[in-house]
C-alpha positions as CSV (number, residue, x, y, z in Angstrom):
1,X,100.5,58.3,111.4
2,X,102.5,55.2,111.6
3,X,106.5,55.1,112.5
4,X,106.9,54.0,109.0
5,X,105.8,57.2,107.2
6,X,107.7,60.3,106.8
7,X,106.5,62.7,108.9
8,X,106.9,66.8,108.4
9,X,106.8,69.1,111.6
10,X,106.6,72.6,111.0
11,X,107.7,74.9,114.6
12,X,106.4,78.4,115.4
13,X,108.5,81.4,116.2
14,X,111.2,80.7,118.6
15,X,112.7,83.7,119.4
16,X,115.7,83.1,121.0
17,X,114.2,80.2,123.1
18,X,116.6,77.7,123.8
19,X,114.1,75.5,126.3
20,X,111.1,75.4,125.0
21,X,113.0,74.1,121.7
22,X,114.7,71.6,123.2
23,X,111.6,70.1,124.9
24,X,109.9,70.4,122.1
25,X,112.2,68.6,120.3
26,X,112.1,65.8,122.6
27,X,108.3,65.6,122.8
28,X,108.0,65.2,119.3
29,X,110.9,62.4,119.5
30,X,109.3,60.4,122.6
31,X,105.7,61.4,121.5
32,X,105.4,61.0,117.9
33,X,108.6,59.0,117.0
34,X,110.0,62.0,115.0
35,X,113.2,60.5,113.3
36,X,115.8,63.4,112.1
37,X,117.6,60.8,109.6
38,X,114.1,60.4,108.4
39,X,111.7,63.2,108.9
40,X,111.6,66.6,107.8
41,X,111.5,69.4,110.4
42,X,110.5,73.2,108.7
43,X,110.5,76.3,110.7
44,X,108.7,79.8,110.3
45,X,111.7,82.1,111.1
46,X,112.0,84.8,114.0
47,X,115.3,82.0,115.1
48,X,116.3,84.9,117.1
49,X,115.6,87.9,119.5
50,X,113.5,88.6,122.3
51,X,114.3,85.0,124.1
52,X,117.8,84.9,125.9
53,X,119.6,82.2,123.6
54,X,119.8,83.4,120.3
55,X,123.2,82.4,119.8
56,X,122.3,78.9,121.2
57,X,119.1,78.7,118.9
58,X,121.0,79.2,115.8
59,X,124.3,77.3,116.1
60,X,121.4,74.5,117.0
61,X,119.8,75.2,113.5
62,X,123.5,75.0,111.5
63,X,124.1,71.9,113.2
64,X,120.3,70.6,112.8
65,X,121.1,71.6,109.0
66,X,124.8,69.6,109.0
67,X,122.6,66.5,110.0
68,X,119.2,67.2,107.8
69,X,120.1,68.5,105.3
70,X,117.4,69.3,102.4
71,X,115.1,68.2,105.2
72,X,115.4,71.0,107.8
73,X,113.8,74.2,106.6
74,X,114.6,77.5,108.0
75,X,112.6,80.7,106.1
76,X,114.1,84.0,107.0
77,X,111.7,86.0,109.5
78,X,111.8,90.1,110.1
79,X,114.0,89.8,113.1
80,X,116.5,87.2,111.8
81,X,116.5,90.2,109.2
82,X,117.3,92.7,111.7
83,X,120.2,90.6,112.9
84,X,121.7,90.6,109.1
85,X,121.2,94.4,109.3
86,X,123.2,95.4,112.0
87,X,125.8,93.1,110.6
88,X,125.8,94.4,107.6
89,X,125.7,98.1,108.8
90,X,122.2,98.7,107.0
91,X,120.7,99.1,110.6
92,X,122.1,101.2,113.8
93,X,119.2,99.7,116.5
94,X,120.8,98.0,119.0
95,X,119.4,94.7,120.1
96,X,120.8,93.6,123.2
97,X,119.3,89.9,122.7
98,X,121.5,90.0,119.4
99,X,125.2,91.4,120.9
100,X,125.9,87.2,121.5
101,X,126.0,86.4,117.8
102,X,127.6,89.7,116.4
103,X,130.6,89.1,119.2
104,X,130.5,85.3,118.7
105,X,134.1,84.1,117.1
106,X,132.1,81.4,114.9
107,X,129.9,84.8,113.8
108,X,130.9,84.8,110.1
109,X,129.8,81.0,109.7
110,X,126.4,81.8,111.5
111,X,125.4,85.2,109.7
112,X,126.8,83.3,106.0
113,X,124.5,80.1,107.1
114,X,121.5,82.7,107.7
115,X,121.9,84.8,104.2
116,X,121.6,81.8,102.3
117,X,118.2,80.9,103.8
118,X,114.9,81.2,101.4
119,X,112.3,83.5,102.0
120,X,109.4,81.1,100.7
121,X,109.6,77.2,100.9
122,X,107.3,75.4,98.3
123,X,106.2,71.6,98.8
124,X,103.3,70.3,97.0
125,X,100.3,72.3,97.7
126,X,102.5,73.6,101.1
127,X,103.7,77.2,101.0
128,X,106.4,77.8,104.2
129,X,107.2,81.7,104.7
130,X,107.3,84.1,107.9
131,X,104.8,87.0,107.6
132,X,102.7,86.3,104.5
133,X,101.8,87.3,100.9
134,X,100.8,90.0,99.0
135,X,97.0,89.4,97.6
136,X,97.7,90.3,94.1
137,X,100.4,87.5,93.5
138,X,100.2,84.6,92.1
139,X,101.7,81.4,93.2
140,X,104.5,81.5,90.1
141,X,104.8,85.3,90.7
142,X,105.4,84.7,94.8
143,X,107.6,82.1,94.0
144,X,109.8,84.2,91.5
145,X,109.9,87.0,93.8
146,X,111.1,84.7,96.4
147,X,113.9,83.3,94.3
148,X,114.9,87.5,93.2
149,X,114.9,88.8,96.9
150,X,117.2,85.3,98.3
151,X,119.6,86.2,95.3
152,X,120.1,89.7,96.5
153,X,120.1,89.0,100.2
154,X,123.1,86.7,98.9
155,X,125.3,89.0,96.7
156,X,126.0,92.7,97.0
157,X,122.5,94.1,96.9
158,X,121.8,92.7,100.3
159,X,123.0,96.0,102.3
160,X,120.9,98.0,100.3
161,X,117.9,95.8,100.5
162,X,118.1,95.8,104.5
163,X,118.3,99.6,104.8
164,X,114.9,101.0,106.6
165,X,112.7,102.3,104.3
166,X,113.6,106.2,103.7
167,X,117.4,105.1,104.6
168,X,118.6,105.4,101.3
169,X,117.3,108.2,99.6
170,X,117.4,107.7,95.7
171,X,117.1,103.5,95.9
172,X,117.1,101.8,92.5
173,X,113.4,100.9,91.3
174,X,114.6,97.3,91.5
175,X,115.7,97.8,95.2
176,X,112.4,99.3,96.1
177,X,110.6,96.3,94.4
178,X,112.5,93.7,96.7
179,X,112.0,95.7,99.8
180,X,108.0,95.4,99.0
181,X,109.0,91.7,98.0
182,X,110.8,90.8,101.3
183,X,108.2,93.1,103.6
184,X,105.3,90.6,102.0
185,X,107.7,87.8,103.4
186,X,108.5,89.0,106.3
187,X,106.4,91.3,108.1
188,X,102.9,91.4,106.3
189,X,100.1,91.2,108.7
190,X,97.1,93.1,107.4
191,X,96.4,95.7,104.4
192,X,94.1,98.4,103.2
193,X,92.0,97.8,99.9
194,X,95.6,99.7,98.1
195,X,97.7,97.1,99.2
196,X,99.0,99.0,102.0
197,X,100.2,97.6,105.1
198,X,98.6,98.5,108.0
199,X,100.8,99.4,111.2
200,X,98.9,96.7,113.3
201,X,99.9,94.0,115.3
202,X,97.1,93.1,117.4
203,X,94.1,90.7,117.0
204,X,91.3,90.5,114.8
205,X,88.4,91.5,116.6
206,X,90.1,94.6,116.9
207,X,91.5,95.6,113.3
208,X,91.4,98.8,112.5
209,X,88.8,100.2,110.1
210,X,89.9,99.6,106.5
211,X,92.5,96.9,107.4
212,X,91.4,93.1,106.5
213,X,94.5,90.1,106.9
214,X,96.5,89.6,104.3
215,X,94.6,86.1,103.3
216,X,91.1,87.3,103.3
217,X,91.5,90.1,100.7
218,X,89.3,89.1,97.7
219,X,91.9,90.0,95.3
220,X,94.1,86.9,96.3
221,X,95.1,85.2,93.1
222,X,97.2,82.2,95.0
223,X,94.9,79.3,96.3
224,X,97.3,76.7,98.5
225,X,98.2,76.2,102.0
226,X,100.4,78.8,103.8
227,X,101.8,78.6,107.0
228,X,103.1,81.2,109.0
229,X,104.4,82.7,112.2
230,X,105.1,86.3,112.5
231,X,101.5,86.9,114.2
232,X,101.3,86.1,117.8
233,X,97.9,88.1,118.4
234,X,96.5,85.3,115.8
235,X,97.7,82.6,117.9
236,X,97.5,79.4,116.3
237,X,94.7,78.9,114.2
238,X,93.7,77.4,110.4
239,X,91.9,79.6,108.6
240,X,90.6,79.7,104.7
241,X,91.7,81.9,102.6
242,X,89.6,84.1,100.0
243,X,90.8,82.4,97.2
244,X,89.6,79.2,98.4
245,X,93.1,78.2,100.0
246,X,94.3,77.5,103.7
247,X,96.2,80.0,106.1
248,X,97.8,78.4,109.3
249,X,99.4,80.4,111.6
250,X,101.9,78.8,114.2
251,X,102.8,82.1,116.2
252,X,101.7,80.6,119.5
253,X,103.4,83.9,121.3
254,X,106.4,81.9,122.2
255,X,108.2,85.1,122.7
256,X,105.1,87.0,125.0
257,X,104.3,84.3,127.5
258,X,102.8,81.9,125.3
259,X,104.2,78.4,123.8
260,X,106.4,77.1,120.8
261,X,104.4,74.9,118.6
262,X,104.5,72.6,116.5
263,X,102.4,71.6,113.6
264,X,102.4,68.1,111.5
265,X,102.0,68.8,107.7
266,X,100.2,65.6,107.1
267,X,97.6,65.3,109.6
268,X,97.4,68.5,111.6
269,X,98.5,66.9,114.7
270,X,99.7,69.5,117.5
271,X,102.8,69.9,120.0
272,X,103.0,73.1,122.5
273,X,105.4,73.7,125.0
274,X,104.9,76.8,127.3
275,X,107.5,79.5,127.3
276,X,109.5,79.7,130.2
277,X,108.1,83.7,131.0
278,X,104.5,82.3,131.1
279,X,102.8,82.5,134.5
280,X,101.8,79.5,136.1
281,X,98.6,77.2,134.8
């Protein structure tokens, strides 16, 4: 690509990262002339947990915001979930990665900046979310029940929405619909032929019997290009879907030893940047 087009990068889990971010930032800057007053810079979620900065990582991603705008992307991933949870009081797990941002005197401005980030992120034939999608949506209906679940992590639903499942006995049907809606988001990996999730995080030589990933089930009903994280086991990979689509994973384990990526929406083009807890090349 030349300097004079706008250029998209999409980055992989980051997990509470703060270095790998930052020179992966600049790699992308020196290397590939990426311009933040020009370009657009999308990430899959999981901002926080695991890595040692969280709190660093996301005051970067409200100021990166402040100075992108409608350019910088952020969809919400299962542990940037987790951190609304306990702050909400819908979750008791402690996470001692997250105590920085829940004792942080700027936490309300943080956790406020997080609800009101989307779920799904739509751009021409580009679909942005965390985890994945349930086979038996369509592209309208995965859209719409992105746009239901940000509206009630927003408002006064939101506690009820981020209670474990079973921690509210008695849940409104509507609740229990979002939860499905959100889990699709956020933490689908692979399914049984009932649209079950599979407990399963591992690779795909090794799936369990009667589990198939999310974007090979034949009953997917929404062809375009979907990138995700969420999947570290996957590792970075493009893959086609069954519906004649395109699933990209950018999970490059980030979190486990492995790199942050990053991925150029336009040509395919590739950064990665190894994680400070991987052992020596």
């Amino acid at each position: 690509m030349t300097r004079a087009q706008r250029s998209t990068w999409i980055v992989g889990d980051v997990h509470g990262w703060r270095e790998p971010l930052e020179t992966l930032l600049q790699r992308l800057a020196v290397e590939h002339g990426f311009d933040p007053q020009r370009d657009r810079l999308w990430t899959t979620g999981d901002l926080v947990n695991k890595g040692p900065h969280s709190l660093d990582v996301l005051r970067w991603a409200v100021a990166t915001q402040a100075t992108m705008g409608e350019r910088f992307v952020v969809v919400l991933g299962n542990h940037d979930l987790h951190l609304l949870a306990l702050a909400l009081g819908a979750s008791k797990r402690p996470r001692p990665d997250l105590e920085p941002v829940l004792a942080a005197n700027d936490r309300e401005a943080l956790l406020g900046w997080l609800r009101r980030r989307p779920v799904a992120h739509r751009e021409g034939d580009a679909l942005l979310v965390h985890a994945g999608l349930w086979p038996s949506w369509t592209l309208n209906e995965a859209l719409s029940a992105a746009r239901r679940v940000e509206e009630a992590l927003r408002g006064d639903a939101a506690r009820a929405l981020l209670r474990p499942p079973g921690g509210e006995p008695g849940a409104p049907d509507e609740i229990a619909e979002l939860r499905r809606a959100l889990a699709g988001f956020t933490a689908l990996r692979s399914l049984t032929d009932a649209e079950e999730p599979c407990s399963y995080s591992g690779g795909l030589a090794d799936l369990p019997a009667g589990c198939r990933p999310w974007f090979d089930r034949p009953s997917r009903r929404a062809p375009t290009r979907v990138i995700f994280g969420h999947w570290a086991a996957l590792g970075v990979r493009r893959m086609p879907t069954a519906d004649g689509g395109e699933a990209i994973c950018l999970d490059g384990g980030c979190a486990w030893g492995g790199a942050l990526v990053a991925w150029r929406l336009e040509d395919g083009a590739i950064v990665r940047v190894r994680s400070p807890s991987s052992p020596p090349a």
